[in-house]
C-alpha positions as a LaTeX table, in Angstrom:
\begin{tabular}{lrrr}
\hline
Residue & $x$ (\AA) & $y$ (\AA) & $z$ (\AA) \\
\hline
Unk1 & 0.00 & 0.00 & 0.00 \\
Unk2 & 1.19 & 3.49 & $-1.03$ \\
Unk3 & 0.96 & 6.68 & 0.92 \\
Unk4 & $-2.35$ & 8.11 & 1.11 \\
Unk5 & $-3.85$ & 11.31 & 2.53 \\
Unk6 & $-6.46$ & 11.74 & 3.72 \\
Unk7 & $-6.29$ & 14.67 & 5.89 \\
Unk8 & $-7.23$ & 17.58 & 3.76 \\
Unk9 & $-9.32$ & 19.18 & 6.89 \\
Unk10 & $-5.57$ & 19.69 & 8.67 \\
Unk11 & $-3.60$ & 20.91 & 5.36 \\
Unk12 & $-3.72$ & 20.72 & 1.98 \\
Unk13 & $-1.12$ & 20.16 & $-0.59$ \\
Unk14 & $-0.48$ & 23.04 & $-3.16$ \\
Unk15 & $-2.23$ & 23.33 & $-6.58$ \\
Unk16 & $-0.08$ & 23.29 & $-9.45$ \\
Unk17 & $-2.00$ & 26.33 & $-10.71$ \\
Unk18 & $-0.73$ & 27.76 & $-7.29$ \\
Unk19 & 2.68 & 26.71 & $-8.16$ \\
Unk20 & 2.76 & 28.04 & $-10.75$ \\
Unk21 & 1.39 & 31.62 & $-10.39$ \\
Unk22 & 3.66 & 31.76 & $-7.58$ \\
Unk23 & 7.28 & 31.03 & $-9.22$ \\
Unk24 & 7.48 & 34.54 & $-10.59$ \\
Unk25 & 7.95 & 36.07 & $-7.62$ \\
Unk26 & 10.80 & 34.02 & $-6.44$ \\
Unk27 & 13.05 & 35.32 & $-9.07$ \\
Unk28 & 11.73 & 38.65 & $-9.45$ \\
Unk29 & 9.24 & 41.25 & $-8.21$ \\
Unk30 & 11.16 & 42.11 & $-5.08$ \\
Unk31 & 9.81 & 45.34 & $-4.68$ \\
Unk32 & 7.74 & 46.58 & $-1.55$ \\
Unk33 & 3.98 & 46.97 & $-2.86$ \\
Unk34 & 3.67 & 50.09 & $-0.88$ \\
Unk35 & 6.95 & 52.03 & $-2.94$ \\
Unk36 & 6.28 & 54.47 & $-5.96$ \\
Unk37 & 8.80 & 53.49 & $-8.06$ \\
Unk38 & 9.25 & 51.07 & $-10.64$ \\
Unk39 & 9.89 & 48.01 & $-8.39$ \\
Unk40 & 7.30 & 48.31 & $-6.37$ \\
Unk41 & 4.01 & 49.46 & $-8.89$ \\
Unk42 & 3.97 & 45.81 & $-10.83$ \\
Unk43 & 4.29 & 44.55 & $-6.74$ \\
Unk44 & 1.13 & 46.12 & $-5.90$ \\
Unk45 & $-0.38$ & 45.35 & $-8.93$ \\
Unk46 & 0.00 & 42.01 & $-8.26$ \\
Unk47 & $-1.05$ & 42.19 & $-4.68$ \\
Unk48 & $-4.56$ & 43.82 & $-6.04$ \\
Unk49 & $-5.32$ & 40.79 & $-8.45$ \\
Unk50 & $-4.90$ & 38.80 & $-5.64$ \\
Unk51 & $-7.26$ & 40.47 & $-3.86$ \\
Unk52 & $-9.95$ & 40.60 & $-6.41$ \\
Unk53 & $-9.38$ & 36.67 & $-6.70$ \\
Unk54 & $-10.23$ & 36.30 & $-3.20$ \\
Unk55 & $-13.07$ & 38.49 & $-2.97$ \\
Unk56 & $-14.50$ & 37.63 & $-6.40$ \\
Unk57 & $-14.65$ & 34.17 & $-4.75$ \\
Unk58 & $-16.66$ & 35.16 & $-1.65$ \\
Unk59 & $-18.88$ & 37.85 & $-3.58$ \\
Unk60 & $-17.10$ & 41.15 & $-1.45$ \\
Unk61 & $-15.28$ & 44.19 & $-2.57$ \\
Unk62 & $-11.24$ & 44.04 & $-3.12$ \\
Unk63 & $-11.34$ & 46.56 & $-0.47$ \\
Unk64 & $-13.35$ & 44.52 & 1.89 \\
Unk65 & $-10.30$ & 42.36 & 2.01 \\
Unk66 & $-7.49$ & 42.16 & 4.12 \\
Unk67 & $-4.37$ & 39.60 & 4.11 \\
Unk68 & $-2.98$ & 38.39 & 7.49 \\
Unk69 & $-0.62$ & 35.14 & 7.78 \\
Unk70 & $-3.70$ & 32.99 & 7.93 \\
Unk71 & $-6.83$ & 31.92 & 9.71 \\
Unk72 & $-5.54$ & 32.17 & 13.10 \\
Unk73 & $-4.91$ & 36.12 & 12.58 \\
Unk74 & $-8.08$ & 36.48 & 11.03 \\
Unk75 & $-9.98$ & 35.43 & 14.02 \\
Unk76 & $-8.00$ & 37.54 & 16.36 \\
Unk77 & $-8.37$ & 40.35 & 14.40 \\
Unk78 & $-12.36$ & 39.72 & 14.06 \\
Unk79 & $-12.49$ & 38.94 & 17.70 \\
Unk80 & $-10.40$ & 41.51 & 19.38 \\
Unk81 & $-10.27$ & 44.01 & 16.63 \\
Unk82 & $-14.15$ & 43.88 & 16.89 \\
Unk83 & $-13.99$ & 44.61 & 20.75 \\
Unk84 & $-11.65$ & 47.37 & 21.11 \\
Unk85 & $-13.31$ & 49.03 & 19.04 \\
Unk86 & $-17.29$ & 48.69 & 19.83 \\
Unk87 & $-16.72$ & 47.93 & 23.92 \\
Unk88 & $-18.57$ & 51.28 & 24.06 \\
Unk89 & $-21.60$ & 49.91 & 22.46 \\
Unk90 & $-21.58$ & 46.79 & 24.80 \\
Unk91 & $-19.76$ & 43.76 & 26.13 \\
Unk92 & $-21.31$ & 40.77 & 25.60 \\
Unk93 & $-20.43$ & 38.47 & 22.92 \\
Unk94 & $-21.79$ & 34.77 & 21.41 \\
Unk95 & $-20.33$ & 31.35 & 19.96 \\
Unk96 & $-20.51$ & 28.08 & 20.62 \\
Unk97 & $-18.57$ & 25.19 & 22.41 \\
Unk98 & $-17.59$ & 23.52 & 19.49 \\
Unk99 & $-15.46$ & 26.27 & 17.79 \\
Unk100 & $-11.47$ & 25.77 & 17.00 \\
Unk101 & $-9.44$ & 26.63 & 19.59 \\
Unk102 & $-8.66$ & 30.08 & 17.46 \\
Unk103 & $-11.96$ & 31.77 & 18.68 \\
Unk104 & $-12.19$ & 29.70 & 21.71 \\
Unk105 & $-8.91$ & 30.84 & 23.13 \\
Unk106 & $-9.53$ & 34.74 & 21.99 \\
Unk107 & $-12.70$ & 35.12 & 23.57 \\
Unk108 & $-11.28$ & 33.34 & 26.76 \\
Unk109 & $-8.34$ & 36.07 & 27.18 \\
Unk110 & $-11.09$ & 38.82 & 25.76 \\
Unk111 & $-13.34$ & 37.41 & 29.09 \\
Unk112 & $-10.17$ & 38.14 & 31.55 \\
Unk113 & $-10.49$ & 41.99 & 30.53 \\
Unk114 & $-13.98$ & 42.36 & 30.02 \\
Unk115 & $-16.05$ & 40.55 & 28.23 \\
Unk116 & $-18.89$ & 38.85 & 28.75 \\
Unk117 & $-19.01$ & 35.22 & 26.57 \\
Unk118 & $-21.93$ & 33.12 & 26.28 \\
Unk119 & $-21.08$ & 29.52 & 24.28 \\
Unk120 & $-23.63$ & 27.61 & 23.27 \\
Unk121 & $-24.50$ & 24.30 & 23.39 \\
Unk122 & $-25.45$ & 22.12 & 20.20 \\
Unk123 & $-27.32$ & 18.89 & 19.26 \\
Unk124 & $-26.27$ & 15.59 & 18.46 \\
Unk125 & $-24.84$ & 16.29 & 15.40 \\
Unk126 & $-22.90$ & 19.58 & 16.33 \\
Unk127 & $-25.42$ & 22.23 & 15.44 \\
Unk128 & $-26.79$ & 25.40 & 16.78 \\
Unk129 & $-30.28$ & 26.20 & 17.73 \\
Unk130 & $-31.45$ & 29.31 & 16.86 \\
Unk131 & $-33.71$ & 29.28 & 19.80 \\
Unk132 & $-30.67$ & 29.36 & 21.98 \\
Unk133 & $-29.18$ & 32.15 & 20.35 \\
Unk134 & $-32.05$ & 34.12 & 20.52 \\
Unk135 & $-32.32$ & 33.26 & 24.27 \\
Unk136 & $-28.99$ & 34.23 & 25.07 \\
Unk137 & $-29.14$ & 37.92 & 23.18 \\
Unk138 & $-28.96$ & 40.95 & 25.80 \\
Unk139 & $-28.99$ & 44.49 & 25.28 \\
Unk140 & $-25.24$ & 44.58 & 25.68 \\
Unk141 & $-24.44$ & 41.60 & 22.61 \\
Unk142 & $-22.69$ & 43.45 & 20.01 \\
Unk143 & $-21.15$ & 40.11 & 17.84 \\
Unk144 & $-21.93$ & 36.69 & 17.37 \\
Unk145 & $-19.16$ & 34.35 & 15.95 \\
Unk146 & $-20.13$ & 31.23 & 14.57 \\
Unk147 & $-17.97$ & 28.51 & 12.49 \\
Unk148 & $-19.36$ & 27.67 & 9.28 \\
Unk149 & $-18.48$ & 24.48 & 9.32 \\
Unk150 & $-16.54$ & 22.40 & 11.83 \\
Unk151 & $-13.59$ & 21.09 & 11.02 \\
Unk152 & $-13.52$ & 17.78 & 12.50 \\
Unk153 & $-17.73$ & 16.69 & 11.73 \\
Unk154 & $-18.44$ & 18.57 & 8.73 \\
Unk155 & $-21.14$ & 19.62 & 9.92 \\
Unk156 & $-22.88$ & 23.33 & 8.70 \\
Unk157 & $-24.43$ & 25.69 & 10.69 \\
Unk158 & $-27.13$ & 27.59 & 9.71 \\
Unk159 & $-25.24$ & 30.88 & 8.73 \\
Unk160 & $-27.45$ & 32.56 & 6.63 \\
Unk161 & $-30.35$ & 31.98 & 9.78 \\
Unk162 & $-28.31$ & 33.78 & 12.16 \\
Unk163 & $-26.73$ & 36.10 & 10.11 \\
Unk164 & $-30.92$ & 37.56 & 9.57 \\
Unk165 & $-31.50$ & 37.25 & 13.03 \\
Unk166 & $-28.33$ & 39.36 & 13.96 \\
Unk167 & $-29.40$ & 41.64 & 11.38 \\
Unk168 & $-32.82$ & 41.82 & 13.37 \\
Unk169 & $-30.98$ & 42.33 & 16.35 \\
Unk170 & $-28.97$ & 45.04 & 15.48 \\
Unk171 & $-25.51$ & 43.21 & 16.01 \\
Unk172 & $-22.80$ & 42.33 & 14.01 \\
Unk173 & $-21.69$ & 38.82 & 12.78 \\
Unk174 & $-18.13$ & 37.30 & 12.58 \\
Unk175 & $-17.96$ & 33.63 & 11.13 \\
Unk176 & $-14.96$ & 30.92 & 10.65 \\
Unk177 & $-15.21$ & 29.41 & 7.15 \\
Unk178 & $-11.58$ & 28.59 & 7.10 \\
Unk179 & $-13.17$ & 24.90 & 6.72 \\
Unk180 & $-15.80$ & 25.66 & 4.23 \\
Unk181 & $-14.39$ & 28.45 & 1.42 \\
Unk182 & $-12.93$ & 26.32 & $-1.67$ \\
Unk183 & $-15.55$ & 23.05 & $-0.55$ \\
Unk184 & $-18.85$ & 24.79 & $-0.52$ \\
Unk185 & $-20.56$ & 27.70 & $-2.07$ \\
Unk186 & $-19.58$ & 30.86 & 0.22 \\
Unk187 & $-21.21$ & 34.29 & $-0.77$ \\
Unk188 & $-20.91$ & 36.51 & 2.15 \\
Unk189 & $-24.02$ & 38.90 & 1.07 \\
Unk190 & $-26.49$ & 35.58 & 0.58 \\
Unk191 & $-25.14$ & 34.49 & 3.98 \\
Unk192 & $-25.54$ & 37.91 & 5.80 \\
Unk193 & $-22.05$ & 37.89 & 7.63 \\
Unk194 & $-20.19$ & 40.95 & 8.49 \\
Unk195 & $-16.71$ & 39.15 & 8.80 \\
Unk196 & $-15.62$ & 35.75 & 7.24 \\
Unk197 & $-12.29$ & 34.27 & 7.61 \\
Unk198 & $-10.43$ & 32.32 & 5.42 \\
Unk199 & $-7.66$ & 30.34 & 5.97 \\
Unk200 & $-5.05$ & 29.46 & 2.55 \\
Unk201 & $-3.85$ & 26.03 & 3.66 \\
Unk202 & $-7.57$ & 24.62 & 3.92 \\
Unk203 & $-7.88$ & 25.29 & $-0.09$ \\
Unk204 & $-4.55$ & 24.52 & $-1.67$ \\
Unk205 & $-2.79$ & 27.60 & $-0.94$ \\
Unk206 & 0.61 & 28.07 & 0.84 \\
Unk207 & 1.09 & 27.75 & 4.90 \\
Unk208 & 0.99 & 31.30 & 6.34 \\
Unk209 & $-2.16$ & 33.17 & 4.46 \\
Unk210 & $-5.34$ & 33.89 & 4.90 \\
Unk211 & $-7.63$ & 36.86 & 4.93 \\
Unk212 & $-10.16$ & 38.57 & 6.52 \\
Unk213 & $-13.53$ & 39.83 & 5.19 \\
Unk214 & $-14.85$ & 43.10 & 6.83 \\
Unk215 & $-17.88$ & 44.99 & 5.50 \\
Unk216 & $-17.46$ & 48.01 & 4.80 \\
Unk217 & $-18.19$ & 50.17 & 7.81 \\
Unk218 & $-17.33$ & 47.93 & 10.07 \\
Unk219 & $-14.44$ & 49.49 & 12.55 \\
Unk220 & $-11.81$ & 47.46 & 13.88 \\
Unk221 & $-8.98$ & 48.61 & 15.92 \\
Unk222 & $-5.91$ & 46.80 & 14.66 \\
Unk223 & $-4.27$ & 44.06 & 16.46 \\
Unk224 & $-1.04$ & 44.68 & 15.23 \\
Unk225 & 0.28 & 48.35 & 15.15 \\
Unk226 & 3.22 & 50.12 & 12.57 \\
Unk227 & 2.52 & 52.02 & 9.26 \\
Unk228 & $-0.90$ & 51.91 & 7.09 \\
Unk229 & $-0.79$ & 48.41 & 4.90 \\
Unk230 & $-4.12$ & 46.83 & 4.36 \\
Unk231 & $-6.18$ & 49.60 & 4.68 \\
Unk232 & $-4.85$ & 50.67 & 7.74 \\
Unk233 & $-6.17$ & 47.46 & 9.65 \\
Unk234 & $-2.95$ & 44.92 & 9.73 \\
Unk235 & 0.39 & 46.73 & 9.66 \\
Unk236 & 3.19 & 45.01 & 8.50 \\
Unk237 & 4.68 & 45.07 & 4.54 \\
Unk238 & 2.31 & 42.18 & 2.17 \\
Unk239 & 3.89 & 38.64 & 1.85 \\
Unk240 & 2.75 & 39.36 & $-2.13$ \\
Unk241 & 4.17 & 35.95 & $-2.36$ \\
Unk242 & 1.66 & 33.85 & $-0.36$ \\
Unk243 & $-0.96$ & 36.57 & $-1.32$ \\
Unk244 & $-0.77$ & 35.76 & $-5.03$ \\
Unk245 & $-0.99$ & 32.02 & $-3.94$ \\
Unk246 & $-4.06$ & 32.52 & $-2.12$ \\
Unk247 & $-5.54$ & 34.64 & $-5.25$ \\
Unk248 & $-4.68$ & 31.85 & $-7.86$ \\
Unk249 & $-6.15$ & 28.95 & $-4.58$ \\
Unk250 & $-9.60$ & 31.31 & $-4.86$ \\
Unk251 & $-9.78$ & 31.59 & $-8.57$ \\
Unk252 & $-9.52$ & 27.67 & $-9.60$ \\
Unk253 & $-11.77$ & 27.03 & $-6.04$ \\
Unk254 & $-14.70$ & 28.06 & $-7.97$ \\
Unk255 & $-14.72$ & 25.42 & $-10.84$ \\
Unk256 & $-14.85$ & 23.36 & $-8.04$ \\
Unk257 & $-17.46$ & 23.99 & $-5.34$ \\
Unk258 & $-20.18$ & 23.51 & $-7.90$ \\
Unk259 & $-18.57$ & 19.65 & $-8.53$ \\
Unk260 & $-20.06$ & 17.31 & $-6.95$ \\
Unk261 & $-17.83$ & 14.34 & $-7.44$ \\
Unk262 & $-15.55$ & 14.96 & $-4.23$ \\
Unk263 & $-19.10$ & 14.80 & $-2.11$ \\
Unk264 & $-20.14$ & 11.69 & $-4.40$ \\
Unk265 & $-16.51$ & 9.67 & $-3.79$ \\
Unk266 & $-17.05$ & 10.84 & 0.00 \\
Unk267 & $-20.68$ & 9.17 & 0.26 \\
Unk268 & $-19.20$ & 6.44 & $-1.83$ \\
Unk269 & $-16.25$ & 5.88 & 1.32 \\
Unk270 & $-19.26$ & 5.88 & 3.75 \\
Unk271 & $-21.38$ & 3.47 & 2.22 \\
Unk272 & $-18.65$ & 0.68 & 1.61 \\
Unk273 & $-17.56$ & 1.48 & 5.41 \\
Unk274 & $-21.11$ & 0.74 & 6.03 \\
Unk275 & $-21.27$ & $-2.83$ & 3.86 \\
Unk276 & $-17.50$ & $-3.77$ & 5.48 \\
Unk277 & $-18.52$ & $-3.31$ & 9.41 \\
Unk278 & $-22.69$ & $-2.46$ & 9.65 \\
Unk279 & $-23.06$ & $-1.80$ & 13.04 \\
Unk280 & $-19.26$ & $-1.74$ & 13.98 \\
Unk281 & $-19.18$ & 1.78 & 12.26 \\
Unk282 & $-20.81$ & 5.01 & 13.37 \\
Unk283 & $-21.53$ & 9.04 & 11.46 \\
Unk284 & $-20.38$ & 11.57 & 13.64 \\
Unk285 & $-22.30$ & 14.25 & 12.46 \\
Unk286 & $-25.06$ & 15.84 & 10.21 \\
Unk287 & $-25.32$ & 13.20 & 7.17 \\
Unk288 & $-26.52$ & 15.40 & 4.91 \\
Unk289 & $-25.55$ & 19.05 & 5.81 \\
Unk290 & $-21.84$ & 18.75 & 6.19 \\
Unk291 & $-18.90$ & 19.26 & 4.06 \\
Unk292 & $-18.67$ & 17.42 & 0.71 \\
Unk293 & $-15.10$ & 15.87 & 1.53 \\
Unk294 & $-15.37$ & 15.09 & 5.41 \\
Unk295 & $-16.38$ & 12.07 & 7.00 \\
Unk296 & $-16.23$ & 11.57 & 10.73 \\
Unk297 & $-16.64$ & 7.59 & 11.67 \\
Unk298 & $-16.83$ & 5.72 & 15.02 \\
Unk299 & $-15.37$ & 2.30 & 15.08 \\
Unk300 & $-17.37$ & 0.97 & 17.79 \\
Unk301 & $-15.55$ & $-0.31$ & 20.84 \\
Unk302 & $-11.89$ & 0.44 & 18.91 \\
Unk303 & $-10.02$ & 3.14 & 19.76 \\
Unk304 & $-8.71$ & 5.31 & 16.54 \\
Unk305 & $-5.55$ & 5.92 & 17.36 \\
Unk306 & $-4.44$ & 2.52 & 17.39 \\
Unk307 & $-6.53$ & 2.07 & 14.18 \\
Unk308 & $-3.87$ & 4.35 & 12.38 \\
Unk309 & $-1.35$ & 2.73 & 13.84 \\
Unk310 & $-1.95$ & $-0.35$ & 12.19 \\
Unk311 & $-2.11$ & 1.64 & 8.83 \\
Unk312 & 1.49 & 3.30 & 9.22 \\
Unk313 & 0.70 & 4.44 & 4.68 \\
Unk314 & $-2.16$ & 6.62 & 6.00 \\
Unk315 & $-2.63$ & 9.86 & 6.97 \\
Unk316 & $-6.12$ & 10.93 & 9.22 \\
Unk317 & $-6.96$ & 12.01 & 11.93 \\
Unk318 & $-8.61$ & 10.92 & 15.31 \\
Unk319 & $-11.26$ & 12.61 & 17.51 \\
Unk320 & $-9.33$ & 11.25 & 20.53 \\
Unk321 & $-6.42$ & 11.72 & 22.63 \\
Unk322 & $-4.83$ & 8.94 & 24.77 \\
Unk323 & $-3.44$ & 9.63 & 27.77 \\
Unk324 & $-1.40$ & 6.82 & 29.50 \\
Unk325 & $-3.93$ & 4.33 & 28.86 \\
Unk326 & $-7.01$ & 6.45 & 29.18 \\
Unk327 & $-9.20$ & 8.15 & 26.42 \\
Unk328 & $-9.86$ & 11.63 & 26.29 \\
Unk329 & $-12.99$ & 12.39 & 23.83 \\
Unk330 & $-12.39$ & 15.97 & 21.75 \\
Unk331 & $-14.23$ & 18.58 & 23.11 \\
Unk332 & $-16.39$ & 18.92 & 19.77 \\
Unk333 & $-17.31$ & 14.98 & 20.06 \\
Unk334 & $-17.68$ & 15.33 & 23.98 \\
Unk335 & $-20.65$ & 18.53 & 23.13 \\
Unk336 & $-22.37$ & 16.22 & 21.06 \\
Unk337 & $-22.94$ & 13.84 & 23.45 \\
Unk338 & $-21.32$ & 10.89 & 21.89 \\
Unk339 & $-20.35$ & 8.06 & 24.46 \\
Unk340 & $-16.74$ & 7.43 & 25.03 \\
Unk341 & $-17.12$ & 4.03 & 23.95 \\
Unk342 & $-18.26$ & 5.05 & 20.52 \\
Unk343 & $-15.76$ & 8.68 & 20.29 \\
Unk344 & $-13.10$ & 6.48 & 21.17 \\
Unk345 & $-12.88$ & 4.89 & 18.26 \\
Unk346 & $-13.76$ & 8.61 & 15.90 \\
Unk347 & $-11.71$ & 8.63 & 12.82 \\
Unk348 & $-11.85$ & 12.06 & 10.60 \\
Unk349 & $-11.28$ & 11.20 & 7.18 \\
Unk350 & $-11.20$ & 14.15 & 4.95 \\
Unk351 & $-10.70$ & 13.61 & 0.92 \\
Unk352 & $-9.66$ & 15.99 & $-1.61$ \\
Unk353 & $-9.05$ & 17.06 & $-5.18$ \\
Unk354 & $-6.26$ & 14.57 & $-5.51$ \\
Unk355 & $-8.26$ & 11.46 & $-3.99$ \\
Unk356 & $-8.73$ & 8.69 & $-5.77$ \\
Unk357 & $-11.88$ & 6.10 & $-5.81$ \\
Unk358 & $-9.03$ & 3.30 & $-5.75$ \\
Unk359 & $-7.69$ & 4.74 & $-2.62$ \\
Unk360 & $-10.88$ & 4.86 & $-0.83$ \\
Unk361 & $-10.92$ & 1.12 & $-1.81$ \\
Unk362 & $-7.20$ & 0.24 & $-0.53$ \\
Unk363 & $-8.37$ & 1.97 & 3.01 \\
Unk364 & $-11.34$ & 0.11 & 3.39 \\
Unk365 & $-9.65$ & $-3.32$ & 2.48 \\
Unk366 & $-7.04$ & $-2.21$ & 5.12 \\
Unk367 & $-9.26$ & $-1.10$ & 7.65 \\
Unk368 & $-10.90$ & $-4.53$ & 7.37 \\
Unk369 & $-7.83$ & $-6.43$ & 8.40 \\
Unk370 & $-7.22$ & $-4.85$ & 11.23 \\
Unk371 & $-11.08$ & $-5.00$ & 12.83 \\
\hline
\end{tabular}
């Protein structure tokens, strides 16, 4: 058995087309976007058709754009930036319990100077209820921040729900589609968000790149402080490098969210999963409103880790930790209410464009000799 990946949710490999677009700038186009002369004007030209690749891709405005070094930033800067700067209007801010750790972790420190964070609970299959956000609102909520999708289940939220009902509220609306831009559809008008980040690694771009979309009018105070680059919001000279990466990454992403033959090869990996081990093997979350590429098993009584062990060729990820004998349920399977002796045994298998159905067909036959 060859090497296989499956682990697209954690990084992707680069495009060619990415590759490719990149390579000039190795070798030339040295200048600093932000100079007059005649290094630095092709520079910034360069760093603009990036940024009308990325927001062409997410329906914004180039200007409604802003680089940082990838989805991590983003959030801060949607988190804090959004605090600093609208405390005045209130304190009091919503999410959920299943987020990554780069919102949970940023409205944790925002909650040791201030802020008042309510996270909310979901179902069985890792979703919000819009009753409970509408429950929790107060006078003082001023943002809600809600993952698209999560990135070990799959499974969507209703975004474009929330984003009306924080329109009818009056509040504004940050959410994490680091997972989601490049799989699914993302238009950030039809889903009534205010901020969006993305994250390049999650869609064939470089390490170290992502952006951040901000409608216009929103203020946020910057995060990190020097001269005036992107609009005044993130200081610090463009990596035009990774930026035109990301661009290229967003242009080819949409001849591929309206395929449907990663989703089809990804139901196709379920269902002979299904005929190999029938009641051995459980869906962690929603089976029909999730990502097309990510599927999020149980093997019953097993315990993942050990799984992949056995498969040294494969790369994928568990939904466990083990800890001197012990196992330790992640904190999205743990909200959901799965029992440890089912989570124990979660595998996150998440395909991409380079998957192949005879692949899918090598892991099964593997997975069979080992359970």
């Amino acid at each position: 058995m060859d090497k296989i990946y499956l682990d697209y949710n954690a990084s992707t490999p680069l495009a060619p087309e990415v590759i490719e677009a990149m390579k000039p700038l190795l070798e030339d186009f040295y200048g600093n976007p932000s100079a007059l002369h005649w290094a630095g004007k092709p520079v910034k030209e360069l760093l603009q058709k990036a940024r009308e690749q990325v927001a062409d891709l997410i329906g914004c405005s180039p200007r409604e754009i802003i680089f940082t070094s990838g989805g991590s930033e983003a959030n801060n800067l949607a988190l804090k930036g959004f605090y600093f700067k609208n405390q005045h209007k209130g304190k009091h801010i919503i999410t959920t319990k299943i987020e990554h750790p780069a919102i949970m972790n940023p409205c944790k420190f925002l909650e040791r100077i201030g802020a008042k964070v309510t996270y909310l609970d979901v179902d069985q299959y890792g979703k919000v209820s819009l009753e409970e956000i509408k429950k929790s609102i107060t006078t003082e909520t001023i943002l809600i921040s809600i993952m698209h999708s999560n990135n070990e289940t799959g499974t969507l939220q209703p975004i474009k729900e929330i984003g009306e009902l924080a329109e009818e509220h009056g509040f504004d609306f940050h959410t994490d589609a680091s997972q989601s831009v490049g799989k699914v559809p993302v238009n950030v008008n039809e889903l009534k968000v205010d901020m969006l980040t993305i994250a390049g690694h999650k869609l064939y771009a470089p390490k170290g790149i992502g952006a951040l979309y901000i409608r216009e009018g929103i203020q946020l105070e910057p995060i990190i402080h020097g001269a005036g680059h992107e609009f005044g919001v993130r200081a610090g000279t463009e990596n035009t490098l990774l930026a035109v990466g990301l661009g290229k990454a967003c242009e080819i992403a949409k001849h591929f969210v309206a395929d449907h033959s990663l989703k089809d090869l990804t139901n196709y990996f379920w269902n002979q999963l299904k005929e190999a081990f029938g009641d051995q093997v459980v869906l962690n979350g929603h089976l029909e409103d999730r990502l097309p590429n990510t599927l999020n098993v149980s093997f019953v009584g097993r315990v993942g880790q050990d799984l992949l062990d056995g498969i040294p060729q494969l790369a994928a990820s568990t939904g466990s930790a083990c800890h001197a004998g012990s196992v330790e349920l992640s904190p999205v399977l743990k909200e959901m209410g799965v029992p440890v002796e089912v989570g124990m045994g979660a595998i996150r298998f998440s395909l991409g464009r380079f998957t192949t159905k005879d692949e899918i067909d090598e892991v099964v036959g593997a997975l069979k000799g080992i359970v």
